[in-house]
PLY file of the C-alpha trace (Angstrom):
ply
format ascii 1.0
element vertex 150
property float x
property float y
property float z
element edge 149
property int vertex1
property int vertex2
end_header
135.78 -70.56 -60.79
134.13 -72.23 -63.78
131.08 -71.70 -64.23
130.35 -73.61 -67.36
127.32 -76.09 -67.54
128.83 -79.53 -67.19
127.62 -82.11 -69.80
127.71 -85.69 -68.47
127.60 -88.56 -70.99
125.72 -92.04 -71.55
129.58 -93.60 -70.26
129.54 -91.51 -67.21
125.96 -92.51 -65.55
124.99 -95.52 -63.25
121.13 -97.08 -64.46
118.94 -98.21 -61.97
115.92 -100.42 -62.54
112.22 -98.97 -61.22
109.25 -101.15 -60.60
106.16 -99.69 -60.63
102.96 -101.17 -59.76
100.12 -99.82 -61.97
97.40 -101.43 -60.03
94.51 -98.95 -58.92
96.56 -95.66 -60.15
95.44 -93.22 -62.86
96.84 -93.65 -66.21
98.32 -90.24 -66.94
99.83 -89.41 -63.25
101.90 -92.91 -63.46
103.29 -92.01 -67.60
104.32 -89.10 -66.35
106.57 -90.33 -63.50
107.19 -93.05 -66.35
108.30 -90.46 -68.36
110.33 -88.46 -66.03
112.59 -91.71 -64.69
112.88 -92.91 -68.38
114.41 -89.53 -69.32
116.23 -88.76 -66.38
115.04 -85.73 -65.13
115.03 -86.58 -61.65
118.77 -86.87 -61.75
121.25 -83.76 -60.92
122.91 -84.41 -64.13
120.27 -84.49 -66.08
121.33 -83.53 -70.07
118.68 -82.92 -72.25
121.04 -84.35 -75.24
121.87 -87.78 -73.95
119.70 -90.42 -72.72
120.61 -90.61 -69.19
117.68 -91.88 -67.55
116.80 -95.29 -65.62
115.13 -98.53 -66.42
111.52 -99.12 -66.05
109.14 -101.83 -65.35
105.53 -101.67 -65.68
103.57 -104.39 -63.87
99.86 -104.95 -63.12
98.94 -102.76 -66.45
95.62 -104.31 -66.91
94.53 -103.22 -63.45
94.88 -99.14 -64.67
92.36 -96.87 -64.26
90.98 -93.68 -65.63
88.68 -91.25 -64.28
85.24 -90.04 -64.76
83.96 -91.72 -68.26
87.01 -91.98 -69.90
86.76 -95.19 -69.61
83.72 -95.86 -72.31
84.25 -92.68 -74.32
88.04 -92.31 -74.48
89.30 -93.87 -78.11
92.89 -94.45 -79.93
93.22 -93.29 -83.39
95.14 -94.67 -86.26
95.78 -93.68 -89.95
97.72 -96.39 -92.19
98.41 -93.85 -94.75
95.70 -95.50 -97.38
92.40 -93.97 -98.40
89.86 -95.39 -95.86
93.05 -96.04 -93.56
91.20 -94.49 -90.44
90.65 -96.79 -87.44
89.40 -95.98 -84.19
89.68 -98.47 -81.19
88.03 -97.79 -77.89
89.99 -98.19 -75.08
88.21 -100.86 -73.30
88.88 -103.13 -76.66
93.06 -102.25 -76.31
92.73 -103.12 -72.84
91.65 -106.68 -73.63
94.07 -107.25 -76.27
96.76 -105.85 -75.22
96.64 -103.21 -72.10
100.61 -102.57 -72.24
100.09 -100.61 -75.65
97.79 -98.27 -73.11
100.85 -97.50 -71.50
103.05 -97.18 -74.45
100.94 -94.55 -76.27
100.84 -92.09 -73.08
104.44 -92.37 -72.09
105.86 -92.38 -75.99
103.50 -89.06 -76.16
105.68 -87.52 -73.26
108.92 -88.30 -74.72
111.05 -86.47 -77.53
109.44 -87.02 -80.92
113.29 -87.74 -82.62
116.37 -90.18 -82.45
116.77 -89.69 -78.58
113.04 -90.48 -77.82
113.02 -93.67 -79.20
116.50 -94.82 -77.94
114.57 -93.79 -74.17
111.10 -95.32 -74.94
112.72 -98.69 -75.52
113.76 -98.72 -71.91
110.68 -99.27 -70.25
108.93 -102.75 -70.16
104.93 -103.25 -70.04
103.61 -106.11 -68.36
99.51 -107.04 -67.98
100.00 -109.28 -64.94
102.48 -108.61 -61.53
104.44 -111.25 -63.17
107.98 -110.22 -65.08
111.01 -111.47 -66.51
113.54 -108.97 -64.93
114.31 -110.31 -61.49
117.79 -110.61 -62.65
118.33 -106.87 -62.76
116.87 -106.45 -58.78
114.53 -103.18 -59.82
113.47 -101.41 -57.18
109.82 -100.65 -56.25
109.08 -97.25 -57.07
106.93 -94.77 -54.67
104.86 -91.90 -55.88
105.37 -88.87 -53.78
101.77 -87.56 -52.91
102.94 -84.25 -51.32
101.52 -82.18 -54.02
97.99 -83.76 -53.44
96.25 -81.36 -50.58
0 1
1 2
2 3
3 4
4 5
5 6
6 7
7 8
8 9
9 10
10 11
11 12
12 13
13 14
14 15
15 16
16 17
17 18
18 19
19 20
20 21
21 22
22 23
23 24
24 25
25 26
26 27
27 28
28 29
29 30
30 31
31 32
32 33
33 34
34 35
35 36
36 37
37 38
38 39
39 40
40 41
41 42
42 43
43 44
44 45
45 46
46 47
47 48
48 49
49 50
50 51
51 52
52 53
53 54
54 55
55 56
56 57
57 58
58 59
59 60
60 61
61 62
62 63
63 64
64 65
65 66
66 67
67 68
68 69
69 70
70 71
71 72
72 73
73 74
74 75
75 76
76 77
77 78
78 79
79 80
80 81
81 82
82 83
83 84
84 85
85 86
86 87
87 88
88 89
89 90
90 91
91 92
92 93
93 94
94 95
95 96
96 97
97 98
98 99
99 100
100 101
101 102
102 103
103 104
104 105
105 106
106 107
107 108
108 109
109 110
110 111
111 112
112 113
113 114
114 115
115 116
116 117
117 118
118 119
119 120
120 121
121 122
122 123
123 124
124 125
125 126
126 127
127 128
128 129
129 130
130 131
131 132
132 133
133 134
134 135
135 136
136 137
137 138
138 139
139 140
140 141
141 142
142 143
143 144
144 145
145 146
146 147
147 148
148 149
C-alpha cells in the first residue's frame, strides 16, 4: 500500500470559474472565501506548492459593506519609499475611485507573500457594477455556506 502524499500538478487540474456577488456582504468574510477558491483549498488535491485553485469574479464591489464604524475610521496606508512618502487614504475615498482595489488589498493580504501568490492573485477579477466581461467562460454563482453562523 503506498502511502506517500500524492502531489498533483498545474497540468493535472480542471479550473472552474466562481461568481460572487459582493452586494450587502461583509468585506473580510467574502476575501476569505475569495481567498480560499483562488488557492484551492477547497479541493481534495489541494498542494500547497502549485497554484491549483479556480477562477474568480467579483461583481457588485461598490455595494460592500463593513461593520460597526469601520466604515469612517478604517484607512489604507502607503509608503513610496521617499522621505515624506507616507499617504493615508480613508476608505470611503478608495471606494469612490476605485472600490475593486478594496477587494484587492484584503484578498492579496490572505495569499502567499512570494512567486506563487502573485501567479494566484492575478486570477481573480474586481468589478464595481454587476456588469462583467467573462460570460464567455460560464462562471458559476458562488454560495456562502452559513452553517457556521448559530
Amino acid at each position: 500500500m503506498d502511502k506517500a502524499t500524492r502531489f498533483f500538478k498545474e497540468t493535472d487540474i480542471q479550473r472552474k470559474w466562481h461568481l460572487i456577488d459582493a452586494q450587502g456582504k461583509t468585506l473580510g468574510r467574502v476575501a476569505t472565501e475569495i481567498a480560499r477558491l483562488l488557492r484551492g483549498k477547497h479541493k481534495p488535491v489541494f498542494t500547497p506548492n502549485a497554484d491549483l485553485g479556480d477562477f474568480v469574479v467579483v461583481i457588485n464591489a461598490a455595494k460592500i459593506k463593513l461593520t460597526g464604524k469601520r466604515s469612517e475610521l478604517k484607512e489604507y496606508f502607503h509608503y513610496t519609499g521617499y522621505p515624506g512618502g507616507a499617504t493615508w487614504e480613508k476608505f470611503g475615498d478608495i471606494m469612490q475611485k476605485n472600490p475593486g482595489r478594496i477587494f484587492e488589498h484584503a484578498v492579496k493580504g490572505m495569499l502567499p507573500h512570494n512567486k506563487l501568490g502573485r501567479q494566484i492573485f492575478k486570477k481573480m477579477k474586481v468589478y464595481a457594477g454587476a456588469e462583467h466581461p467573462h460570460a464567455a467562460q460560464q462562471p458559476e454563482a458562488y454560495s456562502f455556506n452559513n452553517s457556521s453562523k448559530k
